[in-house]
GUZA-534784 format. One line per field, with one value per residue (C-alpha): residue number from 1; x, y, z. Coordinates in steps of 0.1 Angstrom, whole numbers, m for minus. Layout:
# residues N
num	c(NUM,...) $
px	c(X,...) $
py	c(Y,...) $
pz	c(Z,...) $
//
This chain:
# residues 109
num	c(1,2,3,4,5,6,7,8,9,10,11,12,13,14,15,16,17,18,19,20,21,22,23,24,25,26,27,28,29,30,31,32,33,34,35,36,37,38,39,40,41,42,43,44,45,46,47,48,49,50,51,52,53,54,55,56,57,58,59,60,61,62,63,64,65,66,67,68,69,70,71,72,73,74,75,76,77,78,79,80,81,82,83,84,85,86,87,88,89,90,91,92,93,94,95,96,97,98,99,100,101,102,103,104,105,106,107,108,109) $
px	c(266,248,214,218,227,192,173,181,184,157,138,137,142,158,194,177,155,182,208,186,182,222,223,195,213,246,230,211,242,266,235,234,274,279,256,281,312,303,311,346,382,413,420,387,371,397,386,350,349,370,343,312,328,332,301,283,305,296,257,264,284,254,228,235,199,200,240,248,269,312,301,281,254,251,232,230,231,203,204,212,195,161,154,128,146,180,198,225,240,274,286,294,330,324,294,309,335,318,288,322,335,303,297,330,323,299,311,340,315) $
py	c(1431,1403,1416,1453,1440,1418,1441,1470,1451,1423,1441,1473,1489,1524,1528,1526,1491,1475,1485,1466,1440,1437,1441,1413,1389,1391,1388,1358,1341,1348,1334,1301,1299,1310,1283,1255,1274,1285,1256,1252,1262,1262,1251,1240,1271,1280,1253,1254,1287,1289,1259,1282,1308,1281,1270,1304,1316,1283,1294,1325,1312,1287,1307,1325,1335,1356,1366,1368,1341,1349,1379,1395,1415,1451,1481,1516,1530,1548,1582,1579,1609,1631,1662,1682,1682,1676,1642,1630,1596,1577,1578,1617,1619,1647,1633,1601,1620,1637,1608,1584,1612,1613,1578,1575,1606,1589,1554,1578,1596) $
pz	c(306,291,314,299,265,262,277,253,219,227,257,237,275,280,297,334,330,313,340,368,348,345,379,385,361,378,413,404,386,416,439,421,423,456,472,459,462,497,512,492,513,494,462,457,460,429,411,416,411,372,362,370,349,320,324,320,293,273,281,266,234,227,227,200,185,224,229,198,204,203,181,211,206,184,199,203,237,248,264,301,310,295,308,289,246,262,263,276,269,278,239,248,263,283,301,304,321,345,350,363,383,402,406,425,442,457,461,481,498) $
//
């Protein structure tokens, strides 16, 4: 969330960008873990494991002036979808409804 966070309040990037670049983040983060942990069995793998996730959370904390430190970071969502004057954003109850009930429709599917 970190990714999607930046990239809308620093990135100034619409829902869509931003989402990629959330994806991108977490990909590259569990890429840099995953090549030590790999080679981990049993407890170690635990351990290993609960240290990477201390160690990015204190990235996050310290760079404050990016993250916003334990605060996080404040924005406003962008619309998630623009079609013609209409927009539709995930702040709307309704469409958030129906926007999850599609996704896993299709994660289903």
């Amino acid at each position: 969330m970190y990714g999607v966070g930046i990239g809308i309040d620093q990135l100034h990037l619409s829902f869509w960008p931003a989402f990629g670049l959330g994806i991108s983040a977490a990909t590259l983060m569990a890429l840099v873990s995953g090549i030590f942990a790999v080679r981990l069995t049993w407890h170690y793998f635990a351990i290993i494991t609960v240290v990477f996730s201390l160690i990015f959370y204190f990235i996050a904390v310290t760079m404050k002036p990016l993250t916003g430190g334990d605060d996080g970071i404040n924005f406003t969502l962008p619309p998630t979808f623009t079609w013609g004057g209409a927009q539709w954003s995930l702040t709307d109850a309704t469409f958030q409804y129906f926007f999850i009930l599609a996704t896993v429709s299709l994660c289903f599917y």
